[in-house]
PAMARKOL-457363 format. One line per 10 residues: their letters; for each residue x, z, y of C-alpha. Coordinates in steps of 0.2 Angstrom, whole numbers, always signed. Each point is the difference from the previous one (the first is absolute). Example, Ala and Ser with C-alpha at 12.3 -4.5 7.8 and 13.67 -1.06 7.14 Angstrom:
as = +62 +39 -22 ~ +6 -3 +17
***
This chain:
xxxxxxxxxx = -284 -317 -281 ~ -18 -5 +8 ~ -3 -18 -7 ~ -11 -9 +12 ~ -7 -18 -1 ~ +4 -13 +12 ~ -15 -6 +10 ~ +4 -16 +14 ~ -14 +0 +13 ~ -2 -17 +7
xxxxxxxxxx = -8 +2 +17 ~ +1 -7 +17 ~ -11 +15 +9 ~ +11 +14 +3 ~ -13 +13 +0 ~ -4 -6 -17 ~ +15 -1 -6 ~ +6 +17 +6 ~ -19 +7 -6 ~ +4 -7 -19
xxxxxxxxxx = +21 +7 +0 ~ -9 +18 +5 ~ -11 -1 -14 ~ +12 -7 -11 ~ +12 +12 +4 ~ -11 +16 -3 ~ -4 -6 -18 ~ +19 -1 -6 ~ +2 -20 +2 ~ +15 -7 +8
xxxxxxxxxx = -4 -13 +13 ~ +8 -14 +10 ~ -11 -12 +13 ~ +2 -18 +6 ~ -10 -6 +15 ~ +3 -21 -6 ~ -2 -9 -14 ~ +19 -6 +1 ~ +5 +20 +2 ~ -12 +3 -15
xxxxxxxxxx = +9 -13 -12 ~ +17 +6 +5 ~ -6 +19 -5 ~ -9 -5 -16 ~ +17 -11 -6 ~ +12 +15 +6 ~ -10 +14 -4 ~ -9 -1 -13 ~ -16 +10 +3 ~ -11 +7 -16
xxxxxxxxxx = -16 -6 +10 ~ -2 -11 +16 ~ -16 +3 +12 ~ -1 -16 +9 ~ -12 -6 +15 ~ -4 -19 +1 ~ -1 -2 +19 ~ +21 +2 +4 ~ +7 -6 +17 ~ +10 -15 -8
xxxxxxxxxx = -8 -6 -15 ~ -16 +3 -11 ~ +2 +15 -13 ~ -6 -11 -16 ~ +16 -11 +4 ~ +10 +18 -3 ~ -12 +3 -15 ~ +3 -18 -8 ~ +18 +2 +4 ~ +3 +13 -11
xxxxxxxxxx = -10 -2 -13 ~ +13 -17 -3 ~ +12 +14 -7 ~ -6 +17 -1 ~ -15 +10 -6 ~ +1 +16 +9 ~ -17 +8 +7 ~ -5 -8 +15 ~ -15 +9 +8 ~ -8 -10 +14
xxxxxxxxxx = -7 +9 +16 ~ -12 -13 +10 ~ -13 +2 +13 ~ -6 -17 -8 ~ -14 +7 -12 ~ -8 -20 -3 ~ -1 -1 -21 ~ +10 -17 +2 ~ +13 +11 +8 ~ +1 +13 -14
xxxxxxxxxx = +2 -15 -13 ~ +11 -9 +6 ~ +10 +14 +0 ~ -2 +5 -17 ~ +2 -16 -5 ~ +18 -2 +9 ~ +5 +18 -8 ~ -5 +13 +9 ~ -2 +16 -13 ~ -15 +5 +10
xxxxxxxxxx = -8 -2 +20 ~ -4 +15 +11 ~ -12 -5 +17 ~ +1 +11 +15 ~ -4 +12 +3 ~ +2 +10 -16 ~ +4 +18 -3 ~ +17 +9 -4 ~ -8 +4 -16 ~ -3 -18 -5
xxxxxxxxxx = +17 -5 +3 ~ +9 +13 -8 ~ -10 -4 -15 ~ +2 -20 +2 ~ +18 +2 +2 ~ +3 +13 -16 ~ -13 -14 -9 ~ +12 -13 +1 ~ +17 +10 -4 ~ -7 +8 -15
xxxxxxxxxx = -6 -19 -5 ~ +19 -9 +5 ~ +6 +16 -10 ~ -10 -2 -15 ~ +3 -19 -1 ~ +18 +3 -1 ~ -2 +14 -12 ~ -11 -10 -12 ~ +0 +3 -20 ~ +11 -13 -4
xxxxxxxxxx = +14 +2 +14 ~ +0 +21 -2 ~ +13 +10 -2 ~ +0 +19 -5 ~ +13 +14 +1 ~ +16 +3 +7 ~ +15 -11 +4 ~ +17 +10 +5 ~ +15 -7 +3 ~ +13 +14 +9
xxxxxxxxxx = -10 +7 +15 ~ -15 -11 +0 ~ -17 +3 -9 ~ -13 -15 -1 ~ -16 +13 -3 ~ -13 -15 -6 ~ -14 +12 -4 ~ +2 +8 +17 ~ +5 -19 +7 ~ +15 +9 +12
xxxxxxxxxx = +18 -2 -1 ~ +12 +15 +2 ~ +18 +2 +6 ~ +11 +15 -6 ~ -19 +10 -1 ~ -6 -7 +15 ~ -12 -11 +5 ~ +7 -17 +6 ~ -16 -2 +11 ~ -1 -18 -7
xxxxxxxxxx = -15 -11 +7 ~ -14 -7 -13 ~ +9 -16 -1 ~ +18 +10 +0 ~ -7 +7 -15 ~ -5 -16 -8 ~ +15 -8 +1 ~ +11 +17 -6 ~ -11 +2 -14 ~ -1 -21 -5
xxxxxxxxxx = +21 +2 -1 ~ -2 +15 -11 ~ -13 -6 -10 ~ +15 -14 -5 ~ +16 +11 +3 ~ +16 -6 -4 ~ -8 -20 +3 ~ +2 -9 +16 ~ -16 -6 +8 ~ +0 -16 +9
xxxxxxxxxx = -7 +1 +17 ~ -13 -13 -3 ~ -6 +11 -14 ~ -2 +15 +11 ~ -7 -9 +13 ~ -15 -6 -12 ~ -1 +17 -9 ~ +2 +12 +18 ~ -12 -13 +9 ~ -8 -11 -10
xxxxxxxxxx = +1 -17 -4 ~ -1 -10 +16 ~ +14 +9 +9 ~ +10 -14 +5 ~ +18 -2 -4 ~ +6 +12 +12 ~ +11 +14 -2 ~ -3 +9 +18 ~ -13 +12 -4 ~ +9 +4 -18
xxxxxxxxxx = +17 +4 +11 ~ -8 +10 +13 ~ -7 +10 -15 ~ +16 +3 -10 ~ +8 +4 +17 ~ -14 +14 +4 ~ +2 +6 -18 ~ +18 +2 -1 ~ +0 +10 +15 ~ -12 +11 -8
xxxxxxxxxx = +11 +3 -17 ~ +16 -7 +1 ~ +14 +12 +8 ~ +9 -15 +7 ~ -13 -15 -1 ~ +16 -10 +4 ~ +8 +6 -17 ~ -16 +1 -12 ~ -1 +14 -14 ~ -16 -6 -8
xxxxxxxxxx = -8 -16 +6 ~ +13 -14 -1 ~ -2 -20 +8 ~ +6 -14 -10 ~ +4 -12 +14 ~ -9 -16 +1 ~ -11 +7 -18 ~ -12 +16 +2 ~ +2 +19 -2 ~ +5 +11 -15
xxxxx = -3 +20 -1 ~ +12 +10 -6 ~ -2 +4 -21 ~ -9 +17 -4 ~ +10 +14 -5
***
């Protein structure tokens, strides 16, 4: 199965928005769009996009309010897209978070390689020395391939997203133990992610569609209700 990343385009012009899915598209990403800053934060809590290209001058409210809001509990890529090229602009972006700051126009070329930039970065974070994990994990059908950083059903590919994977290979990594979901939380998407177990349940939900046969009757990823996760033990 084709594993594509998940890019969110935050961008009120159509024709720009439509112009950045068709590139997007052509080069294997995955891709959803919001015209609003409201539509946008209801996309990045829901969908949990690998990388967000967002443009600062949205219909209903200002983009660094969307960047700021964010970064209160999550670190993944934000990439942001502006006309505005002042230098004060550009810092106090970077300041608020933003992984990097791309004025139009720019080429394709560019963006492609801004936007793999900052995957490979919020990939290489997560995978630092300290936190990495090597090998196999099996347990019945599923493979957690840490070397290859994919997750496998019955041989197949479960098509997991980056921050699927993290969260699979984080419970493998501690099989058999229940994870609280504060823990994950901090660990999935760092530590100030507010107490909020949305973004973790829309997750779980997506990933057990993926590997479970009946997600309603789980085989490998198991909730302790009101306390966290477990994985199922290794064979």
């Amino acid at each position: 199965m084709d594993i594509r990343d998940r890019v969110l385009i935050v961008e009120d012009d159509k024709s720009i928005r439509n112009f950045f899915r068709t590139v997007l598209e052509a080069n294997n990403y995955d891709v959803i769009m919001a015209s609003t800053g409201a539509e946008a934060y209801s996309m990045v809590t829901s969908q949990c996009p690998d990388v967000v290209l967002l443009d600062l001058g949205l219909p209903d409210m200002d983009g660094m309010k969307i960047l700021k809001s964010v970064r209160e509990w999550s670190a993944m890529p934000i990439i942001v897209v502006s006309a505005r090229g002042h230098e004060r602009d550009k810092v106090e972006a970077l300041d608020a978070g933003a992984d990097d700051y791309i004025t139009k126009p720019f080429g394709t070329s560019e963006l492609l390689a801004r936007i793999r930039t900052a995957i490979r970065h919020a990939r290489t974070a997560y995978l630092s020395p300290e936190g990495m994990q090597t090998g196999l994990f099996r347990s019945g059908g599923l493979t957690i391939d840490y070397d290859k950083h994919r997750v496998y059903i019955d041989g197949r590919d479960a098509g997991l997203t980056q921050n699927e994977y993290k969260l699979v290979s984080l419970l493998g990594k501690y099989a058999g133990k229940v994870l609280t979901y504060d823990y994950i939380i901090k660990e999935i998407w760092g530590p100030n992610m507010k107490n909020d177990n949305r973004i973790l349940r829309v997750n779980m939900a997506n990933i057990r569609r993926k590997i479970e046969k009946n997600p309603a009757k789980p085989e490998y990823i198991f909730t302790e209700v009101g306390v966290g996760y477990r994985i199922a033990d290794p064979d």
